[in-house]
C-alpha positions, 0 to 999 in steps of 0.5 A: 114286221110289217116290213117283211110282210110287204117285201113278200106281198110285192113280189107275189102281187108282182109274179100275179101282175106278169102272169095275168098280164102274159094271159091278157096279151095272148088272148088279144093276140089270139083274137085279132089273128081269128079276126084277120083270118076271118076277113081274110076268108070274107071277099065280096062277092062280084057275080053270081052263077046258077048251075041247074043239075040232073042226076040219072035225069031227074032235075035235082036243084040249082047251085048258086055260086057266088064269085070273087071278081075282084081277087080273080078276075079273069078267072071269074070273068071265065067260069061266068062266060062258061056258064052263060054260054059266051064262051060256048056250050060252056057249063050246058049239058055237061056230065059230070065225069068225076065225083069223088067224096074222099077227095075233100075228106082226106085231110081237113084244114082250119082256115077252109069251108065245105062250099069253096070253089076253086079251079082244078088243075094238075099243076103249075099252068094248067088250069082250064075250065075243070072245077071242084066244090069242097064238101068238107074244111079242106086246108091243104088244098089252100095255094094249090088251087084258084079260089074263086068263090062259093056256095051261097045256095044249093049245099044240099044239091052237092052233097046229093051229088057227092052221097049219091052219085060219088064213088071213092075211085071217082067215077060217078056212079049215076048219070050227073049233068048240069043241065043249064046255067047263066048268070043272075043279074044283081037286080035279082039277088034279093029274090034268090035268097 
C-alpha cells in the first residue's frame, strides 16, 4: 500500500514541479524583456536646448529638450545650431504653424512616452528642420520618425500649447512663437532643475 501511494504522490509533486517551474521561467523571461526595454529607451543625454515660447504674446515657459548626441549625431548636431542660431534665425521667432493634439492621440504605443522629440517628416529622405513633441505614449510613431531626445522640463508648457493653441484640423488656434532659444552649457545643468 504505501507503494501505490508514492507512485500517485510523484507524479502529482512531478506535474506540480513542471507547473511552477513553467511559471518561474516566463516570470524571469517576462522581467528581463521589461529591463531590456527599459535600457533600450534610456540613452544619455549629450546636450541640452531650451526653447522659450509665447502664445498670443504672452511669454508662457521654457521647454528644455534633452538630446541624444551619440545615437543621432548630426541630427542632434542640427536641431542644437538651429536653436543656438549657427545655422540661422534657427528655432528664433518662429511660429508654430501646426499644433494638432489628435496626432499623438490616434494610437498609443507601449514602449513610448509623452515628451519624445522626434523629427518630422514625409517620408523616406525627407527630414529637414520640422519637429514634433508627443504629448501621449505613441508607439506607432517608433521607426517612422528620428528620435532624438526629450522633455527633461516644460511638459506643462506643451500641453498649454496643445490644450490651448491645438486644433484637430492643425491649424493653431492662437498666435504660437518660440520666442528664443540656445543651448545650456553642462555647467549649468544642476541649476536648471
Amino acid at each position: 500500500m504505501r507503494w501505490e501511494i508514492s507512485i500517485l504522490v510523484q507524479p502529482r509533486c512531478l506535474l506540480l514541479f513542471i507547473v511552477l517551474s513553467i511559471f518561474v521561467i516566463f516570470s524571469l523571461s517576462g522581467t528581463k524583456r521589461e529591463e531590456e526595454a527599459t535600457v533600450e529607451e534610456e540613452h544619455e543625454i549629450t546636450h541640452r536646448v531650451y526653447l522659450d515660447v509665447d502664445i498670443d504674446g504672452q511669454r508662457v515657459g521654457r521647454i528644455i529638450i534633452g538630446l541624444y548626441g551619440e545615437v543621432v549625431p548630426k541630427t542632434v548636431e542640427n536641431f542644437r545650431a538651429l536653436c543656438t542660431g549657427e545655422k540661422g534665425k534657427g528655432a528664433r521667432e518662429v511660429s508654430l504653424y501646426m499644433v494638432a493634439p489628435f496626432l499623438m492621440r490616434t494610437f498609443k504605443k507601449k514602449n513610448s512616452h509623452a515628451g519624445v522629440v522626434s523629427m518630422a517628416n514625409t517620408g523616406p529622405d525627407s527630414n529637414g528642420s520640422q519637429f514634433f513633441i508627443t504629448t501621449v505614449k505613441a508607439s506607432w510613431l517608433d521607426g517612422e520618425h528620428v528620435v532624438f531626445g526629450k522633455v527633461i522640463q516644460g511638459m506643462d508648457i506643451v500641453y498649454m500649447i496643445e490644450g490651448g493653441a491645438g486644433t484637430y484640423s492643425g491649424k493653431p488656434r492662437k498666435k504660437v512663437i518660440i520666442a528664443d532659444s540656445g543651448e545650456i552649457p553642462k555647467s549649468k545643468w544642476d541649476e536648471e532643475n
